[in-house]
C-alpha positions in Angstrom: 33.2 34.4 35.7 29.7 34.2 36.7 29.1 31.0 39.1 25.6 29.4 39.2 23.7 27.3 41.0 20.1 25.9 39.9 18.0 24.2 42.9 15.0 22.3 41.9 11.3 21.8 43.7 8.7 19.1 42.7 8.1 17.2 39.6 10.1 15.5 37.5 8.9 18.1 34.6 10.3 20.3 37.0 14.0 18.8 37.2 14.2 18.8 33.2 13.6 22.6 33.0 16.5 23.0 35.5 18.9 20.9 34.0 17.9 22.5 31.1 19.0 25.6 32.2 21.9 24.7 33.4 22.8 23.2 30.1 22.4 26.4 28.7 24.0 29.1 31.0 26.9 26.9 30.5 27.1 27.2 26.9 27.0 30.6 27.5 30.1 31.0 29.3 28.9 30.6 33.1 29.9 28.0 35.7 28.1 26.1 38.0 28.8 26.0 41.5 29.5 23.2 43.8 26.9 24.6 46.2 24.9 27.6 47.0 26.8 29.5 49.3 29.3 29.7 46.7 27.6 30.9 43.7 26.7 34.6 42.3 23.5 33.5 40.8 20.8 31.2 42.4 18.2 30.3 40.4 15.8 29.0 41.8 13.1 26.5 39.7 9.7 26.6 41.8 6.7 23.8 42.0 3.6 25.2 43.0 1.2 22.1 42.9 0.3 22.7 46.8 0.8 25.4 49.5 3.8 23.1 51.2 5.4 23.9 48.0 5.0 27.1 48.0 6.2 27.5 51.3 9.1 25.8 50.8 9.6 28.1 47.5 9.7 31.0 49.8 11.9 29.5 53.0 14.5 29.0 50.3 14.7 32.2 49.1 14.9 33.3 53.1 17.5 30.8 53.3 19.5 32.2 50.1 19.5 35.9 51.5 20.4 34.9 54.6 23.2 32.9 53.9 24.4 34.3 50.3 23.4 37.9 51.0 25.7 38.9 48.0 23.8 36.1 45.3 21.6 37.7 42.9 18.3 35.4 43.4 16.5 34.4 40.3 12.8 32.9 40.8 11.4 31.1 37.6 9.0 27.8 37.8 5.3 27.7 38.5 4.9 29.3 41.6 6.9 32.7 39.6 4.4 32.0 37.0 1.1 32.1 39.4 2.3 34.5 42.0 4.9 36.6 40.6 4.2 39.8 43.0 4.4 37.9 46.2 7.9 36.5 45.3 9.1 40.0 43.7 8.3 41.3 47.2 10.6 39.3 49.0 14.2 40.2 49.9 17.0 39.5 48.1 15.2 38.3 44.5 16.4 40.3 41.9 14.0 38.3 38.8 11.0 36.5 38.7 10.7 35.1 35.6 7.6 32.7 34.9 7.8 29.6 32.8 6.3 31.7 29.6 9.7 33.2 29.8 11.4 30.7 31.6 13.3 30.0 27.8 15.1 33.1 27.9 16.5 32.9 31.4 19.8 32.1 29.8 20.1 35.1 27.6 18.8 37.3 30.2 21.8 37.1 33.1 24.3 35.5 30.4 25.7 39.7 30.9 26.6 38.7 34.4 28.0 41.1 36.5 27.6 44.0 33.6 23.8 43.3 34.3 22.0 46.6 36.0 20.8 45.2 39.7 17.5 45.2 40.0 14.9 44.0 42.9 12.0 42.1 42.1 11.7 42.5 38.3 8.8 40.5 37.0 9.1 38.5 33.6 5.9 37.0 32.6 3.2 36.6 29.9 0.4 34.6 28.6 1.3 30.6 29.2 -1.2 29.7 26.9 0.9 31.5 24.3 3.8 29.4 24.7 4.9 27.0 22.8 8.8 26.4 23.6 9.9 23.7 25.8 13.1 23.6 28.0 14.5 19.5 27.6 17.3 17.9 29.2 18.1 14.3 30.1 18.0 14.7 34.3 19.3 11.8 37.1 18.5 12.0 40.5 20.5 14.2 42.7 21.2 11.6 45.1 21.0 7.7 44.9 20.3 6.4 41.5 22.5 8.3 38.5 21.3 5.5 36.0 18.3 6.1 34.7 18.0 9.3 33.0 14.3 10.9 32.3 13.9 12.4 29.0 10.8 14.6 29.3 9.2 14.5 25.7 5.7 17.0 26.5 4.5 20.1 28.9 1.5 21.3 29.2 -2.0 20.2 29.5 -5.3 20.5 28.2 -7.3 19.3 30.9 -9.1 21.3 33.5 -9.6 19.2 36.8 -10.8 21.6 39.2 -8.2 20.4 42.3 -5.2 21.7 39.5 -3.7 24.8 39.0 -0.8 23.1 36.9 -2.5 24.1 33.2 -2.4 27.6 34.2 1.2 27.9 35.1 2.3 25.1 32.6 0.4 26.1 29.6 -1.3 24.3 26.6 -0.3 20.3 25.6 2.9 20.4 23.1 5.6 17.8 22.7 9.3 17.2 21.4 9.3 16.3 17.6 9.9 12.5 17.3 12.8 13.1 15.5 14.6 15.1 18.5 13.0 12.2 20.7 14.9 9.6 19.0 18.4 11.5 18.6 18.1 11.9 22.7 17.2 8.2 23.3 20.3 7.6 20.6 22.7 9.7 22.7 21.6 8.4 26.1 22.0 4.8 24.8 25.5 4.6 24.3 25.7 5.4 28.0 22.6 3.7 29.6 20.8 1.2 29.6 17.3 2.5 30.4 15.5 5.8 29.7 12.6 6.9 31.8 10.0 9.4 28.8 8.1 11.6 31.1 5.7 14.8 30.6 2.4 16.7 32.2 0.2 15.0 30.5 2.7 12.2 28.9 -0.1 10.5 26.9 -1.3 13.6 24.9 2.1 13.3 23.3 1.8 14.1 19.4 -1.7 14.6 19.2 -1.6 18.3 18.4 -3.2 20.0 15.2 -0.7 18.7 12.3 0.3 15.3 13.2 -0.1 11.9 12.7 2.1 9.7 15.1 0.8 8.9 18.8 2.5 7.6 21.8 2.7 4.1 20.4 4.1 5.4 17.6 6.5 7.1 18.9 7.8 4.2 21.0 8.3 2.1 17.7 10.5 4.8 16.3 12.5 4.6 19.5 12.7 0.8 19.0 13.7 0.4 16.0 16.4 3.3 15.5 18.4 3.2 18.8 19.7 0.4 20.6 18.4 1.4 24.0 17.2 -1.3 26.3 14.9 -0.8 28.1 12.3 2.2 28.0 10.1 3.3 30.9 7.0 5.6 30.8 6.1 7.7 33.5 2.9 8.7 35.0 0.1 8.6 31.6 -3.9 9.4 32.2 -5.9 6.4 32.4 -7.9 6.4 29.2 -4.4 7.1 27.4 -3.3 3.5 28.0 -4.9 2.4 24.5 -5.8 -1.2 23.4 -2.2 -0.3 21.1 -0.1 1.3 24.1 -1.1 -1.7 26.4 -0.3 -4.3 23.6 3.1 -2.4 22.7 4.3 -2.7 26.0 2.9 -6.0 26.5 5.1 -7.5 23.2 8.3 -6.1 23.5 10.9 -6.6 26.5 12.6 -3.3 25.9 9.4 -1.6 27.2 9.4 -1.6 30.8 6.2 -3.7 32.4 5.6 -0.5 34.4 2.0 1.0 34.1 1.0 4.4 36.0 -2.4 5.9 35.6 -3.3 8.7 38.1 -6.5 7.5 39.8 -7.1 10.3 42.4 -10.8 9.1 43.8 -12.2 5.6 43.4 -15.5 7.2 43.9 -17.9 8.2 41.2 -19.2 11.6 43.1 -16.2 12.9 43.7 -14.9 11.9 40.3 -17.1 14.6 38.8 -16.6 17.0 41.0 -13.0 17.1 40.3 -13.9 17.3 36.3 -11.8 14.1 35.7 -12.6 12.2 32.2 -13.3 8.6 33.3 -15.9 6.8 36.0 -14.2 4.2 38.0 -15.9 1.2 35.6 -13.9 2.8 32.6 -10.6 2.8 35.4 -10.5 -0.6 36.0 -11.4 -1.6 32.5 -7.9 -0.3 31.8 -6.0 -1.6 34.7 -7.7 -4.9 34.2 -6.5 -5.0 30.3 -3.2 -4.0 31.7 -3.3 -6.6 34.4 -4.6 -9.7 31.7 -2.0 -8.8 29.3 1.1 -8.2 31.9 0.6 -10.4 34.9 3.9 -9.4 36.9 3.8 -5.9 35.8 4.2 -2.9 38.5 0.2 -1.1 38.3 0.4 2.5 40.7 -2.0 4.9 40.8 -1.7 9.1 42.3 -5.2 9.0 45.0 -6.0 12.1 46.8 -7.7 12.1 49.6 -9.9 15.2 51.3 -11.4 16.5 48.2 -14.1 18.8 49.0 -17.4 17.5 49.8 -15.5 13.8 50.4 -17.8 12.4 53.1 -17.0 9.5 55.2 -19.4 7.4 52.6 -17.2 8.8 49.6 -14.0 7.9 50.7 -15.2 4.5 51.7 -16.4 4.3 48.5 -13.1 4.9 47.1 -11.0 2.8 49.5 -13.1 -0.1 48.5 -12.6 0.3 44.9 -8.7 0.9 45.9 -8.2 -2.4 47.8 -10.1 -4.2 44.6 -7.9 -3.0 42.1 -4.3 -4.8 41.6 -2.3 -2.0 42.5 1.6 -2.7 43.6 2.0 0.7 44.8 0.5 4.2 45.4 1.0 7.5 45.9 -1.1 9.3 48.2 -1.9 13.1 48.4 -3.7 15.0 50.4 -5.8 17.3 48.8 -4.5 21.1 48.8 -6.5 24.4 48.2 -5.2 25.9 45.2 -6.0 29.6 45.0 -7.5 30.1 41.2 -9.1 26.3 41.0 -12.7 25.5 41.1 -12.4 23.4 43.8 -10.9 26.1 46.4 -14.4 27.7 46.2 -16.1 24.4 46.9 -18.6 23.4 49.9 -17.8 20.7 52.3 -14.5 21.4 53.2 -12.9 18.5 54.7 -10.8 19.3 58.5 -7.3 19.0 57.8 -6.9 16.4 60.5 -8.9 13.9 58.6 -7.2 14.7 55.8 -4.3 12.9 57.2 -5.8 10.1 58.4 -7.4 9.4 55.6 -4.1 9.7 53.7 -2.7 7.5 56.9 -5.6 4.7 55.4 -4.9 4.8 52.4 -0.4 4.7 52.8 -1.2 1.3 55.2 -3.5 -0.3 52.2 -0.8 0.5 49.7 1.7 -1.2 51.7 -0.2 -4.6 52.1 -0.7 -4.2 48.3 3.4 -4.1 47.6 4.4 -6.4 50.2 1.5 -9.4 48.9 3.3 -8.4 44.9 7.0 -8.5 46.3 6.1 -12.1 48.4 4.6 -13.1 44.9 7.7 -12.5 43.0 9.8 -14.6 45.3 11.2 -17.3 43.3 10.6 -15.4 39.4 13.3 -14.7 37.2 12.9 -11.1 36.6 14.7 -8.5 34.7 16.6 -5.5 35.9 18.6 -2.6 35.6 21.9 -2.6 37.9 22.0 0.9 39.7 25.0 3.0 41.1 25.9 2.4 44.3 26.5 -1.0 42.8 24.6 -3.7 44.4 21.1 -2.6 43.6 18.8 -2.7 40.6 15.9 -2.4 39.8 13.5 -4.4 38.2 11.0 -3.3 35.2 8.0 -3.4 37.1 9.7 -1.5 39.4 10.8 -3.0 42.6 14.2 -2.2 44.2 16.3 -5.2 45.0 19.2 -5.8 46.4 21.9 -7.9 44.5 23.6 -11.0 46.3 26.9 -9.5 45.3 27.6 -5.6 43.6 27.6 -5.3 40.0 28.5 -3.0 37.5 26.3 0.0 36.9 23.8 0.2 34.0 23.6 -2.9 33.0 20.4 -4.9 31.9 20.2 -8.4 33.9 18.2 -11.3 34.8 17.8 -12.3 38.3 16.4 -14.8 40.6 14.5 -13.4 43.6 15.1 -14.9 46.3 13.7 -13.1 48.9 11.7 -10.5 50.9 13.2 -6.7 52.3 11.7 -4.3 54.1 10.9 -2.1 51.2 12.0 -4.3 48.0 13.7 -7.8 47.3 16.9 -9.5 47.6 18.1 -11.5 44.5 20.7 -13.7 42.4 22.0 -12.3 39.7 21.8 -15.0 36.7 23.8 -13.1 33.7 23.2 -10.6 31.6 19.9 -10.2 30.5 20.4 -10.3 26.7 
């Protein structure tokens, strides 16, 4: 029998379509291995989002040949889907396959060793084309193995010129509702909290044909299955509607957890990177957010070194940062994307300031968590209890440790009691309903 072993890079997108696939070479007869040394088959599921990624993509495969020489290596992900040739090239890979064909990886070595060999064969076609979409629940490989993410949309229909993600990922479609709900349905009779996550999460339903939103679809989740708590990943600004925001305001199975990729607090470089909103129209939104949840956890994705991001600019930006009531960010440092706009741009910014810039901007976020986690001190919050026991975390998203261990996945109240290096220590009170 054919033994197989998927390794992941990047997003969380990313992670689905693996367990996906693993899901599915399974039913087909083949049988994962405990690690990569020991398998026939190494698939591995690429990110191509900056050129770290990429290199990683490619040390991997080094890695594979060198240590597996006899594994058949199978490339899919973005990276296969923007470079297939380059990968095809390499020693050892057998398949590229991009994610316009990434559904039919299954069927395609499911012949396992009757399969000719081949070396470098490249699967790929027009993303924009596609309209399938690998889903699995996924848990982290390490740490935490209680909250499952359920990802719900792929694809994007917006064109910021830093991104290259559209053109490996395809147009914006989403899982029917109905599917969405018999998922949540399943999960729930094992956990307590779900985690919905997508490319562009809030463009979820609005294709030609239908009439159910976001919002929407969090109702139906609601009232059908007995789920406790659901958690929204990363959704564009101007997606958190006046009816999202109020939704997850009212109910206390929605997670107070709101994250709106920011990228620049500056106007300038807001247009040059073809993004939708102004920074007024930003903080609008995190301000409604703020009014209507006054403990909730607010993050934001910034980049910093953008093209033509002067000194001036990124003050600009840092300013309107440290202004807004963020509990935590993540900072990037911008990345030339070969095929973007912006990799063609003027005013390249020297890699070195880059990273302090990104050094600025890690140190601000910091303050920012720390002043929310001392502010919580003393709150009865809500949380879900996390495997190793003896950690939770809360729903706007702070990990605490417990004042004795407690059973995984379960939903609880606690008292915070105090301050940690990276979270909060608290009493557990009961269960939380």
């Amino acid at each position: 029998m054919t033994r197989f072993f998927v390794q992941n890079f990047g997003c969380r997108a990313t992670q689905a379509d693996g367990a996906a696939l693993e899901a599915q070479l399974a039913e087909r007869g083949l049988a994962g291995a405990a690690a990569r040394a020991d398998a026939d088959l190494v698939i591995l599921n690429t990110c191509t989002v900056t050129a770290e990624a990429d290199s990683d993509a490619r040390a991997a495969i080094r890695r594979v040949h060198r240590e597996n020489p006899l594994a058949r290596i199978l490339v899919t992900g973005c990276y296969a889907q923007r470079d297939p040739e380059a990968l095809a090239a390499m020693p050892g890979v057998e398949w590229v396959v991009g994610n316009s064909h990434k559904t039919g990886i299954a069927d395609l070595v499911a012949g396992g060793e009757e399969l000719p060999h081949y070396h470098g064969q490249i699967l790929t076609g027009d993303i924009f084309a596609t309209r399938d979409i690998l889903t699995a629940p996924i848990l982290d490989a390490v740490g935490d193995r209680t909250r499952p993410t359920l990802k719900i949309q792929d694809g994007c229909h917006n064109r910021c010129s830093f991104c290259i993600i559209p053109f490996v990922r395809g147009k914006s479609r989403y899982v029917g509702a109905d599917e969405v709900v018999e998922q949540v349905r399943a999960l729930s009779a094992k956990y307590s909290e779900v985690v919905l996550s997508g490319i562009n999460l809030g463009r979820w339903g609005r294709e030609a044909g239908s009439e159910m939103r976001l919002p929407d679809l969090l109702r139906l989740i609601l009232a059908e299955t007995g789920i406790e708590r659901i958690r929204l990943s990363s959704v564009e600004p101007m997606d958190f509607s006046d009816d999202l925001l109020g939704l997850m305001a009212g109910s206390e199975r929605v997670a107070k957890h709101v994250h709106a990729p920011l990228q620049s607090g500056s106007d300038a470089i807001l247009r040059k990177m073809h993004r939708k909103y102004r920074p007024r129209h930003y903080a609008d939104r995190v301000e409604k957010a703020r009014g209507l949840m006054p403990d909730a956890a607010i993050g934001a994705d910034v980049m910093v070194g953008f093209p033509g991001e002067t000194e001036e600019l990124f003050e600009e930006s840092r300013q309107f940062i440290a202004a807004m009531p963020f509990t935590y960010l993540h900072v990037f440092t911008y990345s030339e994307r070969p095929g973007t706009p912006a990799a063609l741009m003027p005013g390249v910014v020297p890699m070195v300031v880059r990273k302090d810039r990104n050094r600025v901007l890690r140190e601000l976020a910091a303050e920012k968590n720390l002043a929310f986690r001392h502010g919580l001190v003393g709150r009865e919050l809500s949380a879900v209890t996390l495997d190793p026991p003896g950690v939770a975390l809360t729903g706007n998203f702070i990990k605490t440790t417990l004042d004795f261990p407690w059973t995984p996945n379960r939903m609880v109240r606690l008292l915070a009691t105090g301050v940690t290096e990276q979270g909060l220590h608290a009493r557990v009170l009961g269960e939380a309903w």
